[in-house]
C-alpha positions in Angstrom: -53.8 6.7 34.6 -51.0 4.4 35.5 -49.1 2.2 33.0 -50.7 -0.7 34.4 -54.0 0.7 34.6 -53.5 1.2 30.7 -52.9 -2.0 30.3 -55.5 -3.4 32.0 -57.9 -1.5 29.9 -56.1 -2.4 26.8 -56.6 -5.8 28.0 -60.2 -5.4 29.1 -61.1 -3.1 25.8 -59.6 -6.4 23.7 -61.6 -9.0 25.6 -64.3 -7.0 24.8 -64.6 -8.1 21.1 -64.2 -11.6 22.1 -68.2 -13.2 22.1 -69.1 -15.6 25.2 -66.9 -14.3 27.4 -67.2 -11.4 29.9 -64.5 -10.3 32.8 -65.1 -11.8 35.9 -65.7 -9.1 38.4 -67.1 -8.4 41.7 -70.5 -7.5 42.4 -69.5 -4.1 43.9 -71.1 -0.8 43.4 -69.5 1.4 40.4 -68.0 4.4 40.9 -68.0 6.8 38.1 -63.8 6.7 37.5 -63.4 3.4 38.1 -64.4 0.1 36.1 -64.8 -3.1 38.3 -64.0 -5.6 35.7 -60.3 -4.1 35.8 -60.3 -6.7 39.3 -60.5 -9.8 37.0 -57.0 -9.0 35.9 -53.8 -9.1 37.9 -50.7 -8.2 36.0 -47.3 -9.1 36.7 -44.1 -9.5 34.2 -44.4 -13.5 35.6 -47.7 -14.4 34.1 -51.3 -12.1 33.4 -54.5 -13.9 34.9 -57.8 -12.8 34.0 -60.9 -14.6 35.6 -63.9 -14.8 32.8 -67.3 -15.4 33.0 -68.5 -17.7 30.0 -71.9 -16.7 28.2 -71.8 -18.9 25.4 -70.3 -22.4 24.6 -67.6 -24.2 23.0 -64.9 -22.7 25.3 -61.9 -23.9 23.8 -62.3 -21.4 20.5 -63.4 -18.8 22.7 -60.4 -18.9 25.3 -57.9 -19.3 22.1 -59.5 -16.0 21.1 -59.6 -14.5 24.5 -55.8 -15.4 25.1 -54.7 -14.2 21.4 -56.8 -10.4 22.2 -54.4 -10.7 25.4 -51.2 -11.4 23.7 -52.0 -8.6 21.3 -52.8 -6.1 23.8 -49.4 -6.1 25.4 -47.3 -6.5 22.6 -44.8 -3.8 23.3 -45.3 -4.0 27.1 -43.2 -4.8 30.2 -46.2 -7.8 30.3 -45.6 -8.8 26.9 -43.3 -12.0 28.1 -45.4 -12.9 30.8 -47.2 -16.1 30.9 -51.3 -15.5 30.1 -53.4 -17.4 32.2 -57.9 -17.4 31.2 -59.5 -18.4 34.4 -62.6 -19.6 33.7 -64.8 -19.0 37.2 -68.0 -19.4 36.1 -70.7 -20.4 33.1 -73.7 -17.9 32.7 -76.8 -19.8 32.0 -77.3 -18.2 28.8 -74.2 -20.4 27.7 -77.1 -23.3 28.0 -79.8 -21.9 26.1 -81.2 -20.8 29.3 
């Protein structure tokens, strides 16, 4: 595994224990070593964008949470200056009660 494949898990692994949110990734078909959801992220030392999906509602407590799990995952990193930048692309209807 690359370096910045590690840290695009260490980002996705972080996001993971933030509630209402979910990567933003494609609808493609999984293969076995590779994890979709690792194409909501694009690194760079500049700034780290990750698309999210929201499930559930406020959003501002969420994305503060979200963008803190970020920071901490690349503490330590050649990304840890970098800008981070939550893209929210789309609200789940479950974020409604639906």
């Amino acid at each position: 595994m690359t370096a910045r494949a590690e840290h695009v898990e260490a980002i996705l692994t972080a996001l993971s224990e933030v509630d209402g949110l979910r990567p933003a990734a494609p609808a493609v078909r999984p293969v076995a070593s590779w994890n979709p959801a690792a194409l909501a992220v694009d690194l760079t030392p500049e700034v780290v964008r990750v698309r999210l999906v929201a499930t559930a509602l406020p959003l501002p407590p969420r994305l503060r949470l979200a963008g803190d799990a970020v920071a901490k995952a690349l503490v330590g990193s050649a990304y840890a200056d970098a800008a981070i930048r939550l893209v929210v692309t789309d609200v789940d209807g479950s974020a409604f009660g639906a």
